[in-house]
N, C-alpha and C positions, 0 to 999 in steps of 0.2 A: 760969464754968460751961462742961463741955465741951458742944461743938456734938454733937448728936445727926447721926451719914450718912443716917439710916432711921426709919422706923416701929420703935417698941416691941417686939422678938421678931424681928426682921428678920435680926441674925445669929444667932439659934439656929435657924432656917428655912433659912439658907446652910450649917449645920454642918449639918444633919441631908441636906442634896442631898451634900454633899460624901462621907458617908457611906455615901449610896445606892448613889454613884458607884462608889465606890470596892470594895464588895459583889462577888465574885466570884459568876460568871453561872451557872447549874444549866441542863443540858443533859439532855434526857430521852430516854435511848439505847432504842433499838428490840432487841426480844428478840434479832433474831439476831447484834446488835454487844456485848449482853451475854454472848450465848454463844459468841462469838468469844475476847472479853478474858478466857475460862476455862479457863486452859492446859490442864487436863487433857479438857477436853469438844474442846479443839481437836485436842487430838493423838488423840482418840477416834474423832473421824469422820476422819480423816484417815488413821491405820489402819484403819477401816472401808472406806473407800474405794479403798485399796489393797487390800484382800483382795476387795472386791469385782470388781474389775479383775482381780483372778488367775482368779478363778474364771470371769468371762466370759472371758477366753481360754482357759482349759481346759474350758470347755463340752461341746467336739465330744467327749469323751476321758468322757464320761459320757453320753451318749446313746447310745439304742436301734440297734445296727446290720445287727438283722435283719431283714428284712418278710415278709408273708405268705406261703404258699406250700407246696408239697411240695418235699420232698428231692429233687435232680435225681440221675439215675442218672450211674455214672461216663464213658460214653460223652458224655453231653449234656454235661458239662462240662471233655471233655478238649480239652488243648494243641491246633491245626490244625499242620499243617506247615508246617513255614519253608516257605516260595518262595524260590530262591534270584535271582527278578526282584520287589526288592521298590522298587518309586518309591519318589519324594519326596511322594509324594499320601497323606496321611492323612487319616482322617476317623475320628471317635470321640463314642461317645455315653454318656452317665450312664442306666444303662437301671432306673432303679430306675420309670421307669413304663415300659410295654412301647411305648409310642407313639414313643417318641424313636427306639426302637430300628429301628422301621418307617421313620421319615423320615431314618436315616441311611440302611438300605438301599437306599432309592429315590435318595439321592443318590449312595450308591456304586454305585451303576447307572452313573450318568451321565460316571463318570469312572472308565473302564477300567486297572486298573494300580491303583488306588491301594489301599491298607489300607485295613482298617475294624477298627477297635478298639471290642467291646462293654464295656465297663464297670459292673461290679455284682459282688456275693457272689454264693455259688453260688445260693444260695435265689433273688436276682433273673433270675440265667443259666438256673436253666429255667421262669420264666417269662415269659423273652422268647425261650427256644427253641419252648414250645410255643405261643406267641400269634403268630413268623410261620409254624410249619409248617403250623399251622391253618387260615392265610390261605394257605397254599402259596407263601411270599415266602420260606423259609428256602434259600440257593443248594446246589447240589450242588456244586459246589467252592468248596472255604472254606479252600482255600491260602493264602489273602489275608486271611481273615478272623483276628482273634485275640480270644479271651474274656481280659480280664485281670480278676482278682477281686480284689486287694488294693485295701485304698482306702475309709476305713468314712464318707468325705464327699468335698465337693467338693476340696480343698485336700489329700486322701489319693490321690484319683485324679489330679487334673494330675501329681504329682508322681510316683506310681507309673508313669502314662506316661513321662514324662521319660524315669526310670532305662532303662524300656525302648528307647524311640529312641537313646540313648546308643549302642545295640549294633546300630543298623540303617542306611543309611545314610539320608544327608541331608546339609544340611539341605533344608527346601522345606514344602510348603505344610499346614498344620496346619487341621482346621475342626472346632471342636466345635459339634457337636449336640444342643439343648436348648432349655428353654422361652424362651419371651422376656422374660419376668418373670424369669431364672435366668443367661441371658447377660452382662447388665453385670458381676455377679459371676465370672463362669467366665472373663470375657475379663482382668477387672482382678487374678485370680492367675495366668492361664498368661503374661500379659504380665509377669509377674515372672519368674517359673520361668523362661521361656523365650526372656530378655532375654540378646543378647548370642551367644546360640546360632544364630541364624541364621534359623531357623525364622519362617515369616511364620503369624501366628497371627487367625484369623478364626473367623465364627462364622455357622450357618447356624438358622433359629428351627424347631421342629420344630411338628409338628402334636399338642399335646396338650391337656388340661380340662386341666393341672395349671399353672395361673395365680397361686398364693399370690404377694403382693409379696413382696419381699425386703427388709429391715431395713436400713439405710445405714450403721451402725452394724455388722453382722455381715461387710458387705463391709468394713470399715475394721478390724475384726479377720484377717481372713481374708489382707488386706494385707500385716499383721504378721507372719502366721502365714509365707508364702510368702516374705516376705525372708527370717525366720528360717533358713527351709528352705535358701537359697540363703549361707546364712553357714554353716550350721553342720552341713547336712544333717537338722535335725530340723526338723518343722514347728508342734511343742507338743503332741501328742499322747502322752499314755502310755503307749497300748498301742502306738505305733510303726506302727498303721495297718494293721497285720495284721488285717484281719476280713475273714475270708474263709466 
């Protein structure tokens, strides 16, 4: 008689572990690793995503580029005359609040010689013409001063300056005028546009309530937008930044 190894069942107990063993393992995937592994839900948001991204960089090319105001008459928003003593000293302001436009004046006080560049549409130009005549701060000679109106944001006007200094001489000392909530923005495009040029670019904080944060993210487009500008001459705007 053969010798028994085991208890009674002791190898159908060793067959049935072996089997357990052997039993491939079930993994229970979480929603988003299932809608991952669903080619066409992947390639969905992935096209989504892309068109989203278009559209946030074409943003500024769909927004409002007019603000409040009366029609300014043609005197209050004509050309000044060239000076034919024009320095290296500029200074320029986004006058789409009239405040800014007062704290560039008073710093173009301080520096005899230099341009003052107001920046806005017409609709903003007179009303920052009649908010310093009102204070009696607008100067009687404005040889030196220039209204430039093209430019329907921040990233339409550095660049519309530009074109302008192109034709004046320089380089030298650049200082834009704006909130300080609005600066880190205005400094991280003109330091693109204006890489390379010569131009020493600073920034002076103006006196205004217009405090909104700025989006870290809209500076990070805005980036984009001002290399662009520097490769190819366009900054992604559609209407080409004519809003005058």
């Amino acid at each position: 008689m053969p010798e028994q190894s085991g208890p009674a069942g002791a190898d159908r107990k060793r067959q049935r572990q072996r089997v357990r063993r052997s039993a491939p393992r079930t993994i229970q995937a979480t929603p988003l690793q299932r809608f991952w592994a669903n080619r066409r839900a992947r390639f969905g948001s992935v096209a989504l995503a892309g068109l989203a991204m278009v559209a946030w960089f074409f943003a500024p090319a769909w927004q409002k580029t007019r603000g409040p105001g009366s029609r300014p008459t043609r005197d209050t928003i004509a050309e000044p005359k060239a000076n034919k003593r024009q320095g290296t000293q500029v200074i320029t302001a986004f006058i789409e609040d009239p405040w800014r436009s007062q704290s560039a004046l008073l710093l173009w006080r301080e520096r005899p010689g230099a341009l003052l560049v107001l920046q806005g549409n017409a609709e903003y130009q007179a009303i920052t013409y009649n908010h310093l005549r009102n204070r009696r701060l607008w100067p009687q000679d404005t040889s030196n001063l220039l209204r430039l109106l093209p430019g329907c944001d921040t990233v339409g006007q550095v660049t519309a300056l530009a074109r302008i200094l192109e034709t004046r001489p320089g380089p030298g000392q650049l200082t834009f005028v704006t909130a300080g909530t609005h600066m880190a923005r205005t400094l991280a495009i003109a330091r693109i546009v204006y890489a390379g040029t010569g131009w020493q670019v600073t920034g002076s904080d103006a006196e205004t309530g217009d405090l909104r944060p700025e989006s870290q993210l809209r500076l990070w487009r805005d980036q984009l937008r001002a290399s662009l500008w520097r490769l190819t001459g366009w900054d992604g705007r559609l209407d080409g930044n004519e809003c005058l």
